[in-house]
C-alpha positions as CSV (number, residue, x, y, z in Angstrom):
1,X,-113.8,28.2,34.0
2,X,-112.4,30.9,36.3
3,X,-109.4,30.3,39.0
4,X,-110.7,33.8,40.3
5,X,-114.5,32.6,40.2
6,X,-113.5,29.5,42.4
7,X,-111.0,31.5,44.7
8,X,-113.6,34.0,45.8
9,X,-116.2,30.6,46.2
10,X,-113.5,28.8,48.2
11,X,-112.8,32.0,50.2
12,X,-116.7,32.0,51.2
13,X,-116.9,28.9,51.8
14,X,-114.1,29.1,54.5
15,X,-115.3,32.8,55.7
16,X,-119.0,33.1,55.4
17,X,-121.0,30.6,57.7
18,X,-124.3,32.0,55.8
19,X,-123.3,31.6,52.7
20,X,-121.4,27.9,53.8
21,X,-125.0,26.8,54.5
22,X,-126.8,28.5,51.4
23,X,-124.1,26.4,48.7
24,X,-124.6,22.7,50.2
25,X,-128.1,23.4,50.5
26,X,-128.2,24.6,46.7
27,X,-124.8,25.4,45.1
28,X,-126.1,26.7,42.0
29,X,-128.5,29.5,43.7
30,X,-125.9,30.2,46.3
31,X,-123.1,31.2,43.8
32,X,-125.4,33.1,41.8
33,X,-126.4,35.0,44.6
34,X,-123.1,35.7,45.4
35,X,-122.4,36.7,42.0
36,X,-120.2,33.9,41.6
37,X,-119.8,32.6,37.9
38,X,-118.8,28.9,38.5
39,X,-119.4,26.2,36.2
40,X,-121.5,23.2,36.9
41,X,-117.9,21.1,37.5
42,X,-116.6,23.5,39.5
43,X,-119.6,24.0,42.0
44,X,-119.9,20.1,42.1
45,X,-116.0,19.8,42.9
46,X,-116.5,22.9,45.5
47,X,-119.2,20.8,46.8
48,X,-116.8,17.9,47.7
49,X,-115.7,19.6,50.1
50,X,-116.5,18.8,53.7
51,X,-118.5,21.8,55.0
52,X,-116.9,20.9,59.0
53,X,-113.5,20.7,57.2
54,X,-114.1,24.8,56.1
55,X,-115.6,25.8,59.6
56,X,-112.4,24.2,61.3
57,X,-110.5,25.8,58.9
58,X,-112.1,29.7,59.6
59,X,-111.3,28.4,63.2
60,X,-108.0,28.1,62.6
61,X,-107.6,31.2,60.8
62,X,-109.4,33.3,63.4
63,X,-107.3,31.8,66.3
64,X,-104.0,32.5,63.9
65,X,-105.8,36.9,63.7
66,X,-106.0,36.6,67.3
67,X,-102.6,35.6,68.3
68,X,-101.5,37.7,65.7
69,X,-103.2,40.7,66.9
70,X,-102.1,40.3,70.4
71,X,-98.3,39.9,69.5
72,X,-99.3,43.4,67.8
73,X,-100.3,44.8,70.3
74,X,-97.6,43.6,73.2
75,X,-95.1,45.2,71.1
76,X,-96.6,48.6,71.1
């Protein structure tokens, strides 16, 4: 078991749409594609995970770069 293993997974999950799609169609080839050394509880509890919960999460983050970004760039 590897906190690191599942952080990069989690991070993925959330980021990558492709790869999203690629683990809750087939988690085990997905994070070995990815390189991603997750054990079989750990891809199962990964895959608990709402997938519509992650994309409104990346949503969220992208809307937090943007408004960050523009503050950025009001105060130059």
């Amino acid at each position: 078991m590897s906190r690191q293993a599942v952080e990069q997974a989690l991070g993925k999950l959330v980021l990558d749409c492709e790869f999203r799609a690629a683990f809750f169609s087939d988690p085990s080839l997905a994070a070995h594609h990815a390189g991603l050394d997750l054990t079989d509880g750990e891809r199962e509890t990964l895959a608990l995970i709402r997938p519509g919960a992650l994309a409104a999460f990346k949503q969220y983050l992208d809307r937090k770069r943007t408004m960050a970004m523009l503050l950025v760039s009001e105060s130059d």
